[in-house]
mmCIF file of the C-alpha atoms, coordinates in Angstrom:
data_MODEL
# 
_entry.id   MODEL 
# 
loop_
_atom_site.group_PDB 
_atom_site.id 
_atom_site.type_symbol 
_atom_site.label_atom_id 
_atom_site.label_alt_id 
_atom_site.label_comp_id 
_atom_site.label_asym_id 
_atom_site.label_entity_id 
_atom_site.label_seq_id 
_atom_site.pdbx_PDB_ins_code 
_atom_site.Cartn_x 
_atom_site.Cartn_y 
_atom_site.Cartn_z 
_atom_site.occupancy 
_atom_site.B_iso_or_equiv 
_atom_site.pdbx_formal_charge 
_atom_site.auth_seq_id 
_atom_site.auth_comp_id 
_atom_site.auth_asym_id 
_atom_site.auth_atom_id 
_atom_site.pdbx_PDB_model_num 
ATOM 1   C CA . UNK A 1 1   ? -3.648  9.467   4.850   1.00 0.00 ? 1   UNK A CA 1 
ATOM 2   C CA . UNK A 1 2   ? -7.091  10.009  3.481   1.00 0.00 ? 2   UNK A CA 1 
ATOM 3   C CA . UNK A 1 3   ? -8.690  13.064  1.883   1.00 0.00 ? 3   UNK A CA 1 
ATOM 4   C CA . UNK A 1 4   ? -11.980 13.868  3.203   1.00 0.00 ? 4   UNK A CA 1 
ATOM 5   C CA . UNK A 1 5   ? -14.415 14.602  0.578   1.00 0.00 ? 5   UNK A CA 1 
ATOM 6   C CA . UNK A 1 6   ? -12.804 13.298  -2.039  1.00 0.00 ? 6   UNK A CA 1 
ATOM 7   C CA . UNK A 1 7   ? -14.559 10.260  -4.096  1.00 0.00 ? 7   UNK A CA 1 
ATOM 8   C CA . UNK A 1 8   ? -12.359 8.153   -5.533  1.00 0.00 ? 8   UNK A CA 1 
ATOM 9   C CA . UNK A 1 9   ? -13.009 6.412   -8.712  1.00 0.00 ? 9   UNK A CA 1 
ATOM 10  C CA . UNK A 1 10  ? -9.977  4.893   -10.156 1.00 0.00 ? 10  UNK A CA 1 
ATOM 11  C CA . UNK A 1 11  ? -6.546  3.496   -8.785  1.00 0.00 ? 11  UNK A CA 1 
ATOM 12  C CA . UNK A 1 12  ? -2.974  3.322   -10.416 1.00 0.00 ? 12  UNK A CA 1 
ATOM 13  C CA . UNK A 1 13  ? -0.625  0.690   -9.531  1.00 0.00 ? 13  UNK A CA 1 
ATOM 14  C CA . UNK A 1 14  ? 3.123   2.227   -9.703  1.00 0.00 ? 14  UNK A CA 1 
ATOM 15  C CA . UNK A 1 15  ? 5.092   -0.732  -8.094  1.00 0.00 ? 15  UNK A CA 1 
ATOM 16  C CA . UNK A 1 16  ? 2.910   -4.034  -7.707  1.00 0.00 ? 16  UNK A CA 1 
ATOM 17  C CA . UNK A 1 17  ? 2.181   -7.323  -9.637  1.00 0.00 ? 17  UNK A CA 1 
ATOM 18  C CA . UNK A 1 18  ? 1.245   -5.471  -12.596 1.00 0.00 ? 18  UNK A CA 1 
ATOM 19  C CA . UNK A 1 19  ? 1.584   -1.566  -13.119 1.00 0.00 ? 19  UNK A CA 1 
ATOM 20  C CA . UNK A 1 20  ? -1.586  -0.158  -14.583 1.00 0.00 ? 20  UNK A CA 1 
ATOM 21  C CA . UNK A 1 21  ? -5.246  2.121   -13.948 1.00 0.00 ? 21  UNK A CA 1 
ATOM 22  C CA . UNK A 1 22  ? -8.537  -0.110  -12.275 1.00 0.00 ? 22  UNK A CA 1 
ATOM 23  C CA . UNK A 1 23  ? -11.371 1.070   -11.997 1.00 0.00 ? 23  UNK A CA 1 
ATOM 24  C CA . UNK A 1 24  ? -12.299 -1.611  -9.997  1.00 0.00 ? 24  UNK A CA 1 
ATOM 25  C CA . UNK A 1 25  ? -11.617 -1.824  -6.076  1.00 0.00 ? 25  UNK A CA 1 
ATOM 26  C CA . UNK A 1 26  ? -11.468 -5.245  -5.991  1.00 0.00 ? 26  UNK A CA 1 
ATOM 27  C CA . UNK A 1 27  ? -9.171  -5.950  -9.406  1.00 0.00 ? 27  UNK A CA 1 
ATOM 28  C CA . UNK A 1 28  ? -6.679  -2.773  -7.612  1.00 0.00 ? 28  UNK A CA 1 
ATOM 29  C CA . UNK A 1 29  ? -6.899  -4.530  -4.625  1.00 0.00 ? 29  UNK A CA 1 
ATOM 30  C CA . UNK A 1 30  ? -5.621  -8.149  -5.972  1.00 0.00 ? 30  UNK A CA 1 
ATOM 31  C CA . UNK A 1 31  ? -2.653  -5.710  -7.856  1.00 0.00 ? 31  UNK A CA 1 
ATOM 32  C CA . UNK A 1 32  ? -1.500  -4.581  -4.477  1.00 0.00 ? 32  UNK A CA 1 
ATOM 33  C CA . UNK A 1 33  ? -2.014  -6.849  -1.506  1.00 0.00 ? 33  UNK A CA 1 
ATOM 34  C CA . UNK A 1 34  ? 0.783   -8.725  0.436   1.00 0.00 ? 34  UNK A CA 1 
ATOM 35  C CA . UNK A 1 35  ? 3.235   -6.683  -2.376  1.00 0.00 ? 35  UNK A CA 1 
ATOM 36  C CA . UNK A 1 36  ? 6.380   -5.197  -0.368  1.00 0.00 ? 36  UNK A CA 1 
ATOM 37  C CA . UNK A 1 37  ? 7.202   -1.910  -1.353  1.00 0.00 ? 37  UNK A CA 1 
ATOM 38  C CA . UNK A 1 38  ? 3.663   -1.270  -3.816  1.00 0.00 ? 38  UNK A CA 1 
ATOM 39  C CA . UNK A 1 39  ? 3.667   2.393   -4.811  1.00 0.00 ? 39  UNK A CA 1 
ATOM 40  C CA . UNK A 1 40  ? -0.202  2.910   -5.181  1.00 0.00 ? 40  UNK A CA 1 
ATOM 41  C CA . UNK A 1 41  ? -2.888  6.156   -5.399  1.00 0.00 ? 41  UNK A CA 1 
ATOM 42  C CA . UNK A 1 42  ? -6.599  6.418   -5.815  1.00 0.00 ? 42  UNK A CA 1 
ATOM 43  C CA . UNK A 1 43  ? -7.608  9.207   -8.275  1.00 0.00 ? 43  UNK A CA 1 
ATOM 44  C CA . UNK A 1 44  ? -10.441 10.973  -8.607  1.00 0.00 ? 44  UNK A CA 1 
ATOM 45  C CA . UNK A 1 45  ? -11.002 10.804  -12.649 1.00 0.00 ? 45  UNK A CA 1 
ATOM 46  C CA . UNK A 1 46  ? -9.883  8.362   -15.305 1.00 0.00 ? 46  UNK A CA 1 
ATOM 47  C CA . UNK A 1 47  ? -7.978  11.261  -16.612 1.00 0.00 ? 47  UNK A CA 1 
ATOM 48  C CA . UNK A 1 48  ? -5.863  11.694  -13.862 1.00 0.00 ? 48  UNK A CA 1 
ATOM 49  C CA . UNK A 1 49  ? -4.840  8.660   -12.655 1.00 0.00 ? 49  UNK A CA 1 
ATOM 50  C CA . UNK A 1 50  ? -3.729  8.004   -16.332 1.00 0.00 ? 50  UNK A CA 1 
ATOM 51  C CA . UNK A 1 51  ? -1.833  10.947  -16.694 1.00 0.00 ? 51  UNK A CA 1 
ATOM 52  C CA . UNK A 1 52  ? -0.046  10.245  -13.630 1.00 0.00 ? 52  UNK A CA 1 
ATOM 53  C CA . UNK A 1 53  ? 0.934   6.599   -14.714 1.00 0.00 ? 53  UNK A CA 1 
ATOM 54  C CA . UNK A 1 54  ? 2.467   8.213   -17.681 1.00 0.00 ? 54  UNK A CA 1 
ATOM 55  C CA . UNK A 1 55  ? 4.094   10.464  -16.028 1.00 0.00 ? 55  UNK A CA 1 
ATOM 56  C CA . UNK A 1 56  ? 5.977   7.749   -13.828 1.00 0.00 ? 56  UNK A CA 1 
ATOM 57  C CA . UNK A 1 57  ? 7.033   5.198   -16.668 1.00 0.00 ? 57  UNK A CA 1 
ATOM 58  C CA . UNK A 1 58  ? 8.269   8.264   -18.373 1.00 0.00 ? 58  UNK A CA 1 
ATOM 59  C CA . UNK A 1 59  ? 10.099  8.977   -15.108 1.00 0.00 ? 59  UNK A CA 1 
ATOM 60  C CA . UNK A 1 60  ? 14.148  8.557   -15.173 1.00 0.00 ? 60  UNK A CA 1 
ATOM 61  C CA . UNK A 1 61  ? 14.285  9.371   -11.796 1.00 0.00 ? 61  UNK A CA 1 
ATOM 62  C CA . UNK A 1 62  ? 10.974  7.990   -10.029 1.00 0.00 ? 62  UNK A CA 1 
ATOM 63  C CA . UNK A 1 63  ? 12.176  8.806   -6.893  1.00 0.00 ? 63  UNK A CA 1 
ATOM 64  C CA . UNK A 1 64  ? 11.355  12.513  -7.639  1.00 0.00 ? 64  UNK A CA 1 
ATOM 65  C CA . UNK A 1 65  ? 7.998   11.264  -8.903  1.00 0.00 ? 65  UNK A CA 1 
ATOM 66  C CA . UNK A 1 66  ? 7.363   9.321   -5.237  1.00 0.00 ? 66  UNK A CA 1 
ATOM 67  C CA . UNK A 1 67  ? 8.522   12.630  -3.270  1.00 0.00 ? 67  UNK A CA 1 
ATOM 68  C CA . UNK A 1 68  ? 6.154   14.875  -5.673  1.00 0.00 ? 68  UNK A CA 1 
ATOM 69  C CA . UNK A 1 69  ? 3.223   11.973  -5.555  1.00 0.00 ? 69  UNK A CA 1 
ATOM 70  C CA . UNK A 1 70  ? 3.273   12.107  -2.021  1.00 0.00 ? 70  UNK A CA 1 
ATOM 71  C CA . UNK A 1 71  ? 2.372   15.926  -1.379  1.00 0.00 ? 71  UNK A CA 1 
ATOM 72  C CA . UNK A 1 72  ? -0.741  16.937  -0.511  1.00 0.00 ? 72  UNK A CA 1 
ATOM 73  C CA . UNK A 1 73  ? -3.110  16.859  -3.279  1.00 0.00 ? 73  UNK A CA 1 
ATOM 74  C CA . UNK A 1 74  ? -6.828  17.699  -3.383  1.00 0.00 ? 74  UNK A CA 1 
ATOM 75  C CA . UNK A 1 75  ? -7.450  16.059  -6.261  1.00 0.00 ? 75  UNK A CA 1 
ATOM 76  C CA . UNK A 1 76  ? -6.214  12.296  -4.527  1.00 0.00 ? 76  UNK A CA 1 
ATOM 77  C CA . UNK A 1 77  ? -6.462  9.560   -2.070  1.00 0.00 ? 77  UNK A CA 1 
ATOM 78  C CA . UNK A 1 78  ? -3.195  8.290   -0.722  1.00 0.00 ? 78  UNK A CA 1 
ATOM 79  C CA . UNK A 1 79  ? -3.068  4.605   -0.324  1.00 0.00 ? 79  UNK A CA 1 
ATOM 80  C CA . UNK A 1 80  ? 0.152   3.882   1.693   1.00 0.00 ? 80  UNK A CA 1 
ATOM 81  C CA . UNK A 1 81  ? 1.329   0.366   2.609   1.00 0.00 ? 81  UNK A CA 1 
ATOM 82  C CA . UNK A 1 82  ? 0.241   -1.334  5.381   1.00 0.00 ? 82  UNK A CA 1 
ATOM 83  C CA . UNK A 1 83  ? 3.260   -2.194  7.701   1.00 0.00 ? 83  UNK A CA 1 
ATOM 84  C CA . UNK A 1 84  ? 3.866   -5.800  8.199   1.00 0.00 ? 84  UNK A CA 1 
ATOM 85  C CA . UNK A 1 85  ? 4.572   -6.933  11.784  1.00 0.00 ? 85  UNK A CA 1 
ATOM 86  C CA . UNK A 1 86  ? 8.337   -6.348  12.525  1.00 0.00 ? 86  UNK A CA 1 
ATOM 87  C CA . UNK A 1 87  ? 10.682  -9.386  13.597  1.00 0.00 ? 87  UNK A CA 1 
ATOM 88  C CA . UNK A 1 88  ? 10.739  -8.092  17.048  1.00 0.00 ? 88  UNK A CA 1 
ATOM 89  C CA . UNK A 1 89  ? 7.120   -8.859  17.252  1.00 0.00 ? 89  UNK A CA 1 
ATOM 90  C CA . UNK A 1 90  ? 7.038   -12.529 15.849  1.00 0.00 ? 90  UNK A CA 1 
ATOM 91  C CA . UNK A 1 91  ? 9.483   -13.305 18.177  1.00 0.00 ? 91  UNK A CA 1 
ATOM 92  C CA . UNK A 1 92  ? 7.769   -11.697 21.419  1.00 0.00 ? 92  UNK A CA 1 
ATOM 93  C CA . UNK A 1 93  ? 4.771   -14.126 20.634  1.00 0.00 ? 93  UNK A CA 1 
ATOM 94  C CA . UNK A 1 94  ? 6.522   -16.974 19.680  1.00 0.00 ? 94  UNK A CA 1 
ATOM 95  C CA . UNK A 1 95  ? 7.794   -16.336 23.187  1.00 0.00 ? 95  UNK A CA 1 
ATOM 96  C CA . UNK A 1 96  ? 4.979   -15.905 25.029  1.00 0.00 ? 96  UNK A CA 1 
ATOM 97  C CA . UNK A 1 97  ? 3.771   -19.254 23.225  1.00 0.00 ? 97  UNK A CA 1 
ATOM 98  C CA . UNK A 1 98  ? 6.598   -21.295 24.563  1.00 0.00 ? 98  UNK A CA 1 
ATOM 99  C CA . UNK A 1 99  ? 6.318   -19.352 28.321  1.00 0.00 ? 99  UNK A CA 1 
ATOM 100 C CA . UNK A 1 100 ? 2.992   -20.606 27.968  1.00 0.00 ? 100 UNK A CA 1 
ATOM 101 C CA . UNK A 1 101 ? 3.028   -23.838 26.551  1.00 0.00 ? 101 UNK A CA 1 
ATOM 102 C CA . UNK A 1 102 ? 6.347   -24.723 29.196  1.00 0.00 ? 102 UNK A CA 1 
ATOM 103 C CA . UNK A 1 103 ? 4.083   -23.373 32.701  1.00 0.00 ? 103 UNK A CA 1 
ATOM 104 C CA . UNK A 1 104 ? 1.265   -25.363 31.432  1.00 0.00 ? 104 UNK A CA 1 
ATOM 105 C CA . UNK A 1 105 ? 3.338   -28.670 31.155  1.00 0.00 ? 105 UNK A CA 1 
ATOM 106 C CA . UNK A 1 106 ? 5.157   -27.857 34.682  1.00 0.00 ? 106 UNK A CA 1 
ATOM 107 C CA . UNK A 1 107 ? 1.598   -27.488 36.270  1.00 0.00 ? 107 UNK A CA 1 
ATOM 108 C CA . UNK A 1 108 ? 0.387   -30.304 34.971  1.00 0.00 ? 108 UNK A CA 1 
# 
């Protein structure tokens, strides 16, 4: 979910490769793809987004961090994780593959 209206400048890495603030799209973006379960927000300041990675490493709990992170803010950007295609769906096209591959060898 994005925020309209909202620039944002900088992006903390919770759960990746490497937990930290970029300001760069491109260095966040190497931090967080093809990571399962990356916890990840764009912030609007410098300010904020470190405040917030403070606030989670000095987290005991961080699942009361993710349920707080995740409200509304109008202040932030929400980057959630892509979904990955499910097992169900590899298998459905590896499937149709063979269906395929086995009616063009009996035509032939």
């Amino acid at each position: 979910m994005f925020f309209e209206g909202v620039m944002t400048t900088c992006y903390v890495v919770y759960r990746g490769r490497k937990h930290s603030v970029y300001t760069s799209w491109a260095n966040y973006c190497v931090e967080v793809t093809r990571v399962e379960n990356k916890l990840c927000r764009g912030f609007k300041s410098l300010e904020e987004a470190e405040a917030s990675l403070k606030k989670f490493q000095s987290c005991e709990d961080t699942t009361l961090f993710e349920k707080e992170m995740w409200a509304p803010s109008p202040n932030a950007r929400i980057h959630q994780a892509q979904p990955k295609y499910s097992t169900l769906v590899s298998v459905v096209i590896l499937q149709s593959f063979v269906i395929i591959v086995l009616v063009t060898y009996i035509v032939m």
